[in-house]
GUKOL-828505 format. One record per residue: x, y, z of N, C-alpha, C in turn; residue in one letter; chain; residue number from 1. Coordinates in steps of 0.2 Angstrom, whole numbers, plus 5000, padded with zeros to 4 digits. Example, Ala and Ser with C-alpha at 12.3 -4.5 7.8 and 13.67 -1.06 7.14 Angstrom:
<site <5066 4972 5039> <5062 4978 5039> <5066 4984 5039> 'A' 'A' 1>
<site <5064 4989 5035> <5068 4995 5036> <5064 5000 5039> 'S' 'A' 2>
This chain:
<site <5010 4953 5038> <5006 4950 5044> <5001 4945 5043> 'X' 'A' 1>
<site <5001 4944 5037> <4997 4939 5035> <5000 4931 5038> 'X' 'A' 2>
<site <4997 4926 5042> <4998 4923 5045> <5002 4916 5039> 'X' 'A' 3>
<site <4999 4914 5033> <5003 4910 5030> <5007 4915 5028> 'X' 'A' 4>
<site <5008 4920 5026> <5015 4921 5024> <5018 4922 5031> 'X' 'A' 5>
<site <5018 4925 5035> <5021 4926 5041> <5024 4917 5042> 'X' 'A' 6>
<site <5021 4912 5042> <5024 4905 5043> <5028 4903 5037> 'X' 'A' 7>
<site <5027 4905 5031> <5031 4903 5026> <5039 4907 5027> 'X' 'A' 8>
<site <5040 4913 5027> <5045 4918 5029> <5048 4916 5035> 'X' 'A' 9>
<site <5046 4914 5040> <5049 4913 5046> <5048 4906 5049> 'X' 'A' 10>
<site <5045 4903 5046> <5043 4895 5050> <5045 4890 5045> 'X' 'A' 11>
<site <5048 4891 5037> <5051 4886 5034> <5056 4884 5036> 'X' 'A' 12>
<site <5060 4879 5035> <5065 4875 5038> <5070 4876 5035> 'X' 'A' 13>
<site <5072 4881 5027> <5077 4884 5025> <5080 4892 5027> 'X' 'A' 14>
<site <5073 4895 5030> <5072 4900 5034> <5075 4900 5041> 'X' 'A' 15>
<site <5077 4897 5043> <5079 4896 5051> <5084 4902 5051> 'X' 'A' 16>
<site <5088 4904 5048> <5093 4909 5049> <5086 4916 5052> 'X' 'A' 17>
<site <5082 4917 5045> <5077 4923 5047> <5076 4925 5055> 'X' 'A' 18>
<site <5070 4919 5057> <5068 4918 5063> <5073 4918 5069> 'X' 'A' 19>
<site <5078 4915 5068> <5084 4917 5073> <5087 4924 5074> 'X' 'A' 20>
<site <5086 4928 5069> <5088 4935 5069> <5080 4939 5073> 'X' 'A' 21>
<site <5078 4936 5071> <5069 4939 5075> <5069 4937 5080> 'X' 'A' 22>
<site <5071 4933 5084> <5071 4932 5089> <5076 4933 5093> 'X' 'A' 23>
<site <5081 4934 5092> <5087 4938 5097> <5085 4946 5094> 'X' 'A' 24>
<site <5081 4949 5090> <5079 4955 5090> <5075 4956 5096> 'X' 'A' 25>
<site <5070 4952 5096> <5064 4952 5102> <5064 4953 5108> 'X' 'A' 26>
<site <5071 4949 5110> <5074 4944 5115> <5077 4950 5118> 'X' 'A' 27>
<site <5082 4954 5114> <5084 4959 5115> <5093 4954 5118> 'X' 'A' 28>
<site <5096 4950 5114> <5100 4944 5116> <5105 4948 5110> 'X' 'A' 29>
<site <5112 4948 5116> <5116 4950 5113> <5124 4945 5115> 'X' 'A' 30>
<site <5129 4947 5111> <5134 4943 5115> <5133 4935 5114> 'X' 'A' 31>
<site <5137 4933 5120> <5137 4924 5121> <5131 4922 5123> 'X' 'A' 32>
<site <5124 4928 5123> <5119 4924 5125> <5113 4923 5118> 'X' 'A' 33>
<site <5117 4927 5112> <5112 4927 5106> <5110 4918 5104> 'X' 'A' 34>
<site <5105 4918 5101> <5103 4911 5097> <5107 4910 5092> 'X' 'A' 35>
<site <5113 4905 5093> <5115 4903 5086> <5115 4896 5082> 'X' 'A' 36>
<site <5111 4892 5087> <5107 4886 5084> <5099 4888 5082> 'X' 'A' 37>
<site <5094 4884 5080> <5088 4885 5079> <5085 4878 5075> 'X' 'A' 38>
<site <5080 4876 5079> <5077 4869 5073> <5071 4872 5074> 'X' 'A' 39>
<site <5066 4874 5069> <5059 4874 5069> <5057 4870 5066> 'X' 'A' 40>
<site <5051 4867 5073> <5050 4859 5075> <5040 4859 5070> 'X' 'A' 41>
<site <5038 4865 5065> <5031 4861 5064> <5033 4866 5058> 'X' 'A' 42>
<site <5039 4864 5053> <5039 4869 5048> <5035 4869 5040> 'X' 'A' 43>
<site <5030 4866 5041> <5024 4863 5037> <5019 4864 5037> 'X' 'A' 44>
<site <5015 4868 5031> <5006 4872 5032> <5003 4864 5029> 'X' 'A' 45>
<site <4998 4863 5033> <4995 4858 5034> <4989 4860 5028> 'X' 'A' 46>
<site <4985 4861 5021> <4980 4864 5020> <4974 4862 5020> 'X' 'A' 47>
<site <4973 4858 5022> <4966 4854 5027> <4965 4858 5033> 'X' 'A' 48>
<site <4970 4858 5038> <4968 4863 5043> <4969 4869 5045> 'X' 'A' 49>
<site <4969 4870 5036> <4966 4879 5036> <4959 4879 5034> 'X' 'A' 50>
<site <4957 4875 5033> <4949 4875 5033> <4947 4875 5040> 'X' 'A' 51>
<site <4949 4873 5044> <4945 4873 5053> <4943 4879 5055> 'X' 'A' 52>
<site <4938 4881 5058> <4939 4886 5061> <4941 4887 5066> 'X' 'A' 53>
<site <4945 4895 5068> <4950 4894 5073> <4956 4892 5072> 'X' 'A' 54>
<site <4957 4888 5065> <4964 4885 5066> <4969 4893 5066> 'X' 'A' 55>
<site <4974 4888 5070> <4982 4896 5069> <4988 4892 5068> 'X' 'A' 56>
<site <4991 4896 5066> <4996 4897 5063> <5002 4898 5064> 'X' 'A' 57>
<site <5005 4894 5069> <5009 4898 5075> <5015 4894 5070> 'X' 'A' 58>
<site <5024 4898 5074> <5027 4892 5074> <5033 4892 5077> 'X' 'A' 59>
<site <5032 4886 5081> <5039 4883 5085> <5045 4881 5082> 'X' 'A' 60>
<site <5049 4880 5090> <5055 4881 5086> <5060 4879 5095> 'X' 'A' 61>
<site <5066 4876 5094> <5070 4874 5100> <5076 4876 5099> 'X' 'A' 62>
<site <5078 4881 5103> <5086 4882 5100> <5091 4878 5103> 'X' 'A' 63>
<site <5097 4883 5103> <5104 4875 5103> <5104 4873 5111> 'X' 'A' 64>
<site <5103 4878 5116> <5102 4875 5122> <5093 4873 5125> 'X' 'A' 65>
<site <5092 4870 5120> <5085 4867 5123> <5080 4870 5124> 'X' 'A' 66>
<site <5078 4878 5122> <5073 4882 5127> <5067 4883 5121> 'X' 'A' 67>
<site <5064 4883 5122> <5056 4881 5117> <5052 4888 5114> 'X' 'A' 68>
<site <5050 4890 5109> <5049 4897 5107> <5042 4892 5103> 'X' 'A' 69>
<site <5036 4898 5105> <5030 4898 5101> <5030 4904 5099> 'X' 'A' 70>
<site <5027 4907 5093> <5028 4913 5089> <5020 4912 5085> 'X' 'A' 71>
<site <5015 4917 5085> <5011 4919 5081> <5008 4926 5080> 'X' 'A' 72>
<site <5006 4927 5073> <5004 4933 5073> <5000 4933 5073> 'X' 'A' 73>
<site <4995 4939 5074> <4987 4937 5074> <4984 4946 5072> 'X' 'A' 74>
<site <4980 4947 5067> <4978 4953 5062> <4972 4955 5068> 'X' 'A' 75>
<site <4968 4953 5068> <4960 4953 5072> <4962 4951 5078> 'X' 'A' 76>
<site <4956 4956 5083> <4957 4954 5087> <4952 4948 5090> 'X' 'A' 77>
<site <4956 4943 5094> <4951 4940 5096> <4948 4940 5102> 'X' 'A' 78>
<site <4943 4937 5105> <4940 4935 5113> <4945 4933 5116> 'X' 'A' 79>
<site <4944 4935 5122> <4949 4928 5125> <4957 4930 5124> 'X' 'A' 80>
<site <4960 4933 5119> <4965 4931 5116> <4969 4930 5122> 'X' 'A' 81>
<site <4970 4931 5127> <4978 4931 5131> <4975 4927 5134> 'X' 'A' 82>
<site <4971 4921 5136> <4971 4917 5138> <4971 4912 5133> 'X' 'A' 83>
<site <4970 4912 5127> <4971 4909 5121> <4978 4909 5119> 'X' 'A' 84>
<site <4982 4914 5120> <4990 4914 5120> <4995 4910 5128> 'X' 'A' 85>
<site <4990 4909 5131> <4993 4908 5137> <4991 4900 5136> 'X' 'A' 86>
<site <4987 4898 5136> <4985 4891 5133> <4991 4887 5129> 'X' 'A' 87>
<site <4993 4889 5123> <4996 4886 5118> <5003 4886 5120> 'X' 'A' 88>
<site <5008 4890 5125> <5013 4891 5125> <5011 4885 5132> 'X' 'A' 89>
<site <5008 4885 5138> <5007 4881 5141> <5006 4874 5138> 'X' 'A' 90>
<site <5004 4874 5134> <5004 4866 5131> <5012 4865 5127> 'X' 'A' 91>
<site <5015 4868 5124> <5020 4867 5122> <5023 4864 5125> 'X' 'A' 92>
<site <5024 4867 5135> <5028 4869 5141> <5025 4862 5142> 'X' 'A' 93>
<site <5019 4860 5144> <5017 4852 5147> <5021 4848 5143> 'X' 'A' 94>
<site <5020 4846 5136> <5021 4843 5133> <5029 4839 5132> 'X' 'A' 95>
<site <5035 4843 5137> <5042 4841 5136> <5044 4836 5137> 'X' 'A' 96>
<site <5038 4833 5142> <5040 4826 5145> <5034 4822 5146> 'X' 'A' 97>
<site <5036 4815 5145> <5031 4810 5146> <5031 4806 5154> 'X' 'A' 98>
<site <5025 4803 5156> <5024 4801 5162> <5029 4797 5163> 'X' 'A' 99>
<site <5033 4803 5170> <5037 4796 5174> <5044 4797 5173> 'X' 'A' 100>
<site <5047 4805 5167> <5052 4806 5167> <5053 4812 5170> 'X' 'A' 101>
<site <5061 4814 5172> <5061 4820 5177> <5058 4825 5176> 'X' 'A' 102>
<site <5056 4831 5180> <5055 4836 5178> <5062 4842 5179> 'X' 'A' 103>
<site <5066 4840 5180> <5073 4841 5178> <5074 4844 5169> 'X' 'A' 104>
<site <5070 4840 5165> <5070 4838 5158> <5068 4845 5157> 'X' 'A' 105>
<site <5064 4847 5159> <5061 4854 5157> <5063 4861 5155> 'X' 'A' 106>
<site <5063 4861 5148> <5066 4870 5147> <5063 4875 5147> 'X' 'A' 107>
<site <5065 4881 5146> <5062 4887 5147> <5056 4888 5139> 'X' 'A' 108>
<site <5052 4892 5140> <5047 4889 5135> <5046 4897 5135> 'X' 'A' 109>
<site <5044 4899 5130> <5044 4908 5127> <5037 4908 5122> 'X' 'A' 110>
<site <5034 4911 5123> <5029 4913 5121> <5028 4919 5116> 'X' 'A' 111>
<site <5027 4922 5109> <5028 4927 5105> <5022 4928 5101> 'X' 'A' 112>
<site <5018 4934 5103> <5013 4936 5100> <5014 4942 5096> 'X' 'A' 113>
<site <5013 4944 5090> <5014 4947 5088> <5009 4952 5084> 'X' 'A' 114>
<site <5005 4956 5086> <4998 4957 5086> <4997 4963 5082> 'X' 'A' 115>
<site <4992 4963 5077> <4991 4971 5074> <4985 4973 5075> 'X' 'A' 116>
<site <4985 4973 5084> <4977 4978 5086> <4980 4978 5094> 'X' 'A' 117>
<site <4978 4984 5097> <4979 4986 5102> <4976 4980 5109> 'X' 'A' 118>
<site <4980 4978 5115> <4979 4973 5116> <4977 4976 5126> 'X' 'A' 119>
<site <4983 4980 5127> <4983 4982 5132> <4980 4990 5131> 'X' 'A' 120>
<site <4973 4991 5133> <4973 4999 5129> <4976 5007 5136> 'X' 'A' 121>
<site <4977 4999 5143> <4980 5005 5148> <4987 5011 5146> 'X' 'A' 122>
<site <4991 5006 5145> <4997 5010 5142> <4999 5008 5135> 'X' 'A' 123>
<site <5006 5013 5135> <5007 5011 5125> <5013 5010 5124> 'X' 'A' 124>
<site <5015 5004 5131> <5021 5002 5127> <5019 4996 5123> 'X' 'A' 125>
<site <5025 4995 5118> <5023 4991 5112> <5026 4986 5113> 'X' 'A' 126>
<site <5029 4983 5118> <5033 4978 5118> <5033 4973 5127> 'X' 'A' 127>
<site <5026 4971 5129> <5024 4969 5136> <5027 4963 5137> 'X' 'A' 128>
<site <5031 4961 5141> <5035 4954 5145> <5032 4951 5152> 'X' 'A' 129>
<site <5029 4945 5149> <5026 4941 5156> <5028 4937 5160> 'X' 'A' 130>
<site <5030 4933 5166> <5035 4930 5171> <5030 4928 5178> 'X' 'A' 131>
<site <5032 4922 5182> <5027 4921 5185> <5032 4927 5192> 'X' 'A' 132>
<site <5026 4929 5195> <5030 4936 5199> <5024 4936 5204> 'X' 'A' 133>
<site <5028 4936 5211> <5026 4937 5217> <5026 4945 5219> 'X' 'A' 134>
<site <5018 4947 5218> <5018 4958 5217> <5021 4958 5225> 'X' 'A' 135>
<site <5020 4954 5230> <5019 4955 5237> <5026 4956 5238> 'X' 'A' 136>
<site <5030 4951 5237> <5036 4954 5239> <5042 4955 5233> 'X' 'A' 137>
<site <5040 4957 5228> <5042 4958 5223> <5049 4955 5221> 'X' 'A' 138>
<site <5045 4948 5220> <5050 4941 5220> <5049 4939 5215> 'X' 'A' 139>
<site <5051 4937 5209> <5053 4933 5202> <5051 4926 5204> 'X' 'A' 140>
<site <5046 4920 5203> <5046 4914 5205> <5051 4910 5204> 'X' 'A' 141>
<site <5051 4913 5194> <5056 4908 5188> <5054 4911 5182> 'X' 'A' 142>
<site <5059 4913 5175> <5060 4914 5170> <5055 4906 5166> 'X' 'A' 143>
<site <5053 4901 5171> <5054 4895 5165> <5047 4897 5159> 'X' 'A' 144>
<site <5044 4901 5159> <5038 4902 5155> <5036 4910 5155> 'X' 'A' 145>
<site <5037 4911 5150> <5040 4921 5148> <5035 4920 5141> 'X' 'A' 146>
<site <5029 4926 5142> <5025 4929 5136> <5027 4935 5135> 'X' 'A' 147>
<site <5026 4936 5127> <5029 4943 5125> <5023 4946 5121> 'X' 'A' 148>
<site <5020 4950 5120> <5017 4951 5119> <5018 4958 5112> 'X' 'A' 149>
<site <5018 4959 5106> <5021 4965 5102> <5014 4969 5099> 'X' 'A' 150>
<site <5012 4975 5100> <5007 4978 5097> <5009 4981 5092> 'X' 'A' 151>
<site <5009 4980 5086> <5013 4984 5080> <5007 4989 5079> 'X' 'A' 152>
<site <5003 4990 5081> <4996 4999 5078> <5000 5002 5084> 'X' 'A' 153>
<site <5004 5000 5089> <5008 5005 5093> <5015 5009 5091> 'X' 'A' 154>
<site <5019 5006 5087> <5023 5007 5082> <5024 5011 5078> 'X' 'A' 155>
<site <5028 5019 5079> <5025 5022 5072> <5033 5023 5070> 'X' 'A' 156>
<site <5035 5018 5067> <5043 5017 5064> <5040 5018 5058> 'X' 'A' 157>
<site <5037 5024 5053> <5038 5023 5046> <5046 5025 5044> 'X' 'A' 158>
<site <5049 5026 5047> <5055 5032 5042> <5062 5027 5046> 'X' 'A' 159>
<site <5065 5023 5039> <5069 5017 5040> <5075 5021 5045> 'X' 'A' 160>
<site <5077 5028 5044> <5082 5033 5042> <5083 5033 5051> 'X' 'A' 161>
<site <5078 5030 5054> <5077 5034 5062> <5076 5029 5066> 'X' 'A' 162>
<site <5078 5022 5061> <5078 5018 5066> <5084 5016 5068> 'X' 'A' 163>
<site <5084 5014 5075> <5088 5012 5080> <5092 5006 5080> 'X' 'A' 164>
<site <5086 5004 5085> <5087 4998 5087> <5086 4991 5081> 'X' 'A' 165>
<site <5088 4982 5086> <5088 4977 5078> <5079 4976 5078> 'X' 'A' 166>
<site <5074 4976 5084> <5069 4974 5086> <5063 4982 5082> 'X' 'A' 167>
<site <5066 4989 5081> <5063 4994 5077> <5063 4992 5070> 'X' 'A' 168>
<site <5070 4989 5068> <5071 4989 5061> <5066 4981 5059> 'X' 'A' 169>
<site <5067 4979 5063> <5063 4971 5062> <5054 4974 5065> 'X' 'A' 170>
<site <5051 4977 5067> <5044 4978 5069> <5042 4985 5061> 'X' 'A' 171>
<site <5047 4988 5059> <5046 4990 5054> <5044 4988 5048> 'X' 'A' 172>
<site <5049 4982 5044> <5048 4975 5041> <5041 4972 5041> 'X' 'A' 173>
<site <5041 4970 5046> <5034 4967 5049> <5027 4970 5047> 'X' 'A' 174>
<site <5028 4977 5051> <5023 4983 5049> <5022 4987 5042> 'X' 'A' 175>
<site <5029 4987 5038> <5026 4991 5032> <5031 4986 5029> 'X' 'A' 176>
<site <5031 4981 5027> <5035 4975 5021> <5031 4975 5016> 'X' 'A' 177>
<site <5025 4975 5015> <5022 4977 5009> <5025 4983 5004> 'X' 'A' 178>
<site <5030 4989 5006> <5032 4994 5004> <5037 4990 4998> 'X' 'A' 179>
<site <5040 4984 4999> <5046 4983 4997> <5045 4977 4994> 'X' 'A' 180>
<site <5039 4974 4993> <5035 4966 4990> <5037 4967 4986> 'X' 'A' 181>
<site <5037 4971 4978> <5036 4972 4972> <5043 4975 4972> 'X' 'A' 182>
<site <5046 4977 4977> <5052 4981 4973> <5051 4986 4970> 'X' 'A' 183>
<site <5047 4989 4971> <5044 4996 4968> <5049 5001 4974> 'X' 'A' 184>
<site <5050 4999 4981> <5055 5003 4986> <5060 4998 4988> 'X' 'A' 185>
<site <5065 5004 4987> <5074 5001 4988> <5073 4999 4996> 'X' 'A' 186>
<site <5076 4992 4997> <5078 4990 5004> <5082 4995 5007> 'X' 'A' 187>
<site <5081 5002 5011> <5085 5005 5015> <5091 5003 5018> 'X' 'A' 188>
<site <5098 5004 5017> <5106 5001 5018> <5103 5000 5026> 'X' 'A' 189>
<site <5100 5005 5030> <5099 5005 5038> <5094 4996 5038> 'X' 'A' 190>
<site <5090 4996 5035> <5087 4987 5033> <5091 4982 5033> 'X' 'A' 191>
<site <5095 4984 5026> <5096 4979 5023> <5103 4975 5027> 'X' 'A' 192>
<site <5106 4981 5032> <5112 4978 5035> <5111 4974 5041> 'X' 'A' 193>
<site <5103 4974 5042> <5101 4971 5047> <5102 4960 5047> 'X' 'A' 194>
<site <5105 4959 5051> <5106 4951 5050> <5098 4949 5050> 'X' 'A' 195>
<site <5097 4946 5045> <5091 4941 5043> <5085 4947 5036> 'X' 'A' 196>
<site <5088 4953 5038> <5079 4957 5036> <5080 4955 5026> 'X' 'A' 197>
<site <5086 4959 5024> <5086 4954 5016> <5082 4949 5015> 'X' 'A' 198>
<site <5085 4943 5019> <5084 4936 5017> <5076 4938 5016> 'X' 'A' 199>
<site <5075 4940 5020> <5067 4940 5024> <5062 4944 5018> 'X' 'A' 200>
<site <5064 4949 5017> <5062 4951 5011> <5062 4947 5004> 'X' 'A' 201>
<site <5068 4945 5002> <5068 4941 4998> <5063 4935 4997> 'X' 'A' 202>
<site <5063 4931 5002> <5059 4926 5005> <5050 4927 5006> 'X' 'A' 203>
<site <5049 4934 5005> <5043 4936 5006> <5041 4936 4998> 'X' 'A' 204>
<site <5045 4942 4993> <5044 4941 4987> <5043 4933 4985> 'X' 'A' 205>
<site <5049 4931 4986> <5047 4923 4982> <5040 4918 4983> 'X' 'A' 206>
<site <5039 4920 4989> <5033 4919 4992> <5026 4919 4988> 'X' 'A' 207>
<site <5028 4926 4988> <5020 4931 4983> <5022 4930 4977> 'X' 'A' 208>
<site <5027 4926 4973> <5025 4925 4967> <5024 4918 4964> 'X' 'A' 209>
<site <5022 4913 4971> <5019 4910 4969> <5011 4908 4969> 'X' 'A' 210>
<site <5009 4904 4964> <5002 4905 4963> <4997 4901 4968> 'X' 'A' 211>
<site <5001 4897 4971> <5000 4893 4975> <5000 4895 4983> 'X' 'A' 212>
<site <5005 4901 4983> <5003 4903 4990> <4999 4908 4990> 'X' 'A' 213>
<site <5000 4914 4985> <4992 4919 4984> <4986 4914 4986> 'X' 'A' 214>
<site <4985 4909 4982> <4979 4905 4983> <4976 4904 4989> 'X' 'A' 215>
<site <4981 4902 4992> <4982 4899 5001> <4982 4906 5006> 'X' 'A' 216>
<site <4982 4912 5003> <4982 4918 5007> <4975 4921 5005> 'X' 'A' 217>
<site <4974 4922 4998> <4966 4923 5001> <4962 4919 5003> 'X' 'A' 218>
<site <4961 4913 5001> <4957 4907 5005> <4956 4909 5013> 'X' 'A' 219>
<site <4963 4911 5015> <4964 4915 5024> <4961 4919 5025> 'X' 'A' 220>
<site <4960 4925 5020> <4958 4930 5022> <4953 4927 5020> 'X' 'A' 221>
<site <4946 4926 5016> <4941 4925 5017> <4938 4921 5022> 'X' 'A' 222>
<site <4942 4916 5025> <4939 4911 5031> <4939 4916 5037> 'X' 'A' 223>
<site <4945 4920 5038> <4946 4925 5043> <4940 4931 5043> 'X' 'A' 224>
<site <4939 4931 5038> <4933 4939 5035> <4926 4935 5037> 'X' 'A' 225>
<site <4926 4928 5034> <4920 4926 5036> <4918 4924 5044> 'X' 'A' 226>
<site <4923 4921 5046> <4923 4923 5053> <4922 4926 5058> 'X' 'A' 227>
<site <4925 4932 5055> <4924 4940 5059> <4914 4943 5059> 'X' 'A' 228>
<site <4913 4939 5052> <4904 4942 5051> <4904 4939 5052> 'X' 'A' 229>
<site <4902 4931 5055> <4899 4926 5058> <4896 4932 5067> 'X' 'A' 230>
<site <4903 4931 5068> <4904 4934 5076> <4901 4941 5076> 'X' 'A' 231>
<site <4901 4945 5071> <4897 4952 5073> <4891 4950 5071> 'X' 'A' 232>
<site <4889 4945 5066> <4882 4943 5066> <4878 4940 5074> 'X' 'A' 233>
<site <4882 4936 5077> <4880 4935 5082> <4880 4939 5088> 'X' 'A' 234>
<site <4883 4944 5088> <4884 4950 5096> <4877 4952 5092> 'X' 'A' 235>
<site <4875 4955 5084> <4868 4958 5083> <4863 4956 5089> 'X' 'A' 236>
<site <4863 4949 5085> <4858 4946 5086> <4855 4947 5091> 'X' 'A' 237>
<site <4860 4944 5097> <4862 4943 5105> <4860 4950 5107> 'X' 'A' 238>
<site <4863 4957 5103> <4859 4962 5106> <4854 4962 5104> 'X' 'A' 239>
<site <4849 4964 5099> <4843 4963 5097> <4838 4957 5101> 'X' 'A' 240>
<site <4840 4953 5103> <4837 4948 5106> <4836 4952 5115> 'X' 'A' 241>
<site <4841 4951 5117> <4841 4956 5124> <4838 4962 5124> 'X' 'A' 242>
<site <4837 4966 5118> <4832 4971 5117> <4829 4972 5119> 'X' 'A' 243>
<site <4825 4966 5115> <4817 4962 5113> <4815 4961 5120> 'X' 'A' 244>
<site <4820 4956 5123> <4817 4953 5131> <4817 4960 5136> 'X' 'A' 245>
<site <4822 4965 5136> <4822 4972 5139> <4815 4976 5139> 'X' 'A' 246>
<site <4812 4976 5134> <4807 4978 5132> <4801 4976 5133> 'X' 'A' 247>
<site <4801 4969 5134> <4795 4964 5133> <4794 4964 5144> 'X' 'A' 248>
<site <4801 4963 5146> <4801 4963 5152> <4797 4970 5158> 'X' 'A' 249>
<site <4800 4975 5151> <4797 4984 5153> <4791 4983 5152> 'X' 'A' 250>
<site <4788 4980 5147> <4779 4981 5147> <4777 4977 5152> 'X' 'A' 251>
<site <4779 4970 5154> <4776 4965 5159> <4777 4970 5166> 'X' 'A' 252>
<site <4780 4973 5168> <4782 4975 5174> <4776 4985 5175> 'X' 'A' 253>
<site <4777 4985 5168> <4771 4992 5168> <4767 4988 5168> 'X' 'A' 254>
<site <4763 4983 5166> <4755 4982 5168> <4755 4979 5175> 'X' 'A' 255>
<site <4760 4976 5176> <4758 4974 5183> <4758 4981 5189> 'X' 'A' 256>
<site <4762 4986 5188> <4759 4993 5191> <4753 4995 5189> 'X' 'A' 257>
């Protein structure tokens, strides 16, 4: 779940078989409507702009009839976040045409969050789908822009033996693939038979054994960890100042009684 390894496994450009199986896993795409083209369109870590703060890590992708996929994982939680999900996926979506050409031109654009912290805390489905929808008369506007949203801390598939479904055996991967980095644990035949999760596996080892991605992965987690205590440092603060003014405001108001 770690976000450079998550784009290196799933966002490299020798990896496109992967991501296509993750994605008709998701999709829940069977038959003549599965993905069986895919060009991922930003299959490149930039390492400059992993020093921005904020920077993400997302990664696109257009399959063979046109229709547009953003995909990010995200460990912490952030402010904002679904409108910050809802933001990027709309830019992708604006972005398909320039002034002046039809909007004919425009394809269905999908959006994939795939989160390890609870986002929705009302209910505990682990797998939420967004559409523009009239509640009034319970009308579908248009499919053309679909957020998906995945809570893996809602997920409790440890035991390979019980899984099901391709979207159980792929959210298990995701969740405990650590188990199987080293090869210290046998790919389960119920894993291994799944189209894309080997590769994926394999792909994750080759990953972690270079010295150059490790580097690249804690440098993340550190900018990510220092981030995270920038922002608690600042809610202190902001409490303890609002404290301060609570109290100072309490005494100004007792001396004027």
């Amino acid at each position: 779940m770690n976000d450079i390894l998550f784009k290196i496994v799933f966002g490299s450009a020798q990896n496109e078989p992967i991501l296509r199986a993750l994605l008709n896993a998701i999709l829940a795409l069977t038959g003549e409507n599965r993905i069986v083209e895919l060009q991922i369109l930003n299959p490149h870590i930039d390492k400059e702009y992993l020093r921005e703060r904020g920077a993400i890590l997302d990664v696109k992708a257009r399959d063979g009839v046109g229709r547009l996929y953003n995909i990010e994982v995200q460990v912490n939680d952030q402010p904002a976040y679904i409108k910050r999900s809802i933001y990027y996926v709309a830019r992708l979506f604006g972005e398909q045409i320039e002034k002046g050409e039809s909007y004919d031109r425009i394809e269905r654009t999908i959006g994939i969050s795939i989160l390890d912290f609870r986002l929705f805390t009302e209910f505990d489905d682990l797998h939420s789908t967004f559409r523009f929808y009239d509640s009034a008369h319970n009308h579908e506007l248009s499919d053309i822009l679909e957020l998906h949203y995945i809570e893996l801390t809602k997920f409790k598939g440890d035991k390979p033996h019980l899984l099901r479904t391709p979207l159980e055996k792929w959210l298990h991967i995701l969740k405990f693939g650590e188990l199987y980095q080293n090869g210290l644990e046998t790919l389960p035949d119920q894993l291994r038979e799944e189209e894309g999760i080997k590769m994926a596996v394999d792909s994750m080892r080759q990953a972690l054994a270079s010295d150059e991605v490790r580097e690249m992965i804690e440098f993340r987690v550190k900018a990510l960890r220092d981030e995270a205590t920038r922002m608690e440092r600042a809610r202190q603060e902001s409490w303890e100042q609002g404290k301060e003014q609570g109290i100072e405001r309490g005494r100004e108001q007792g001396i004027e009684q």
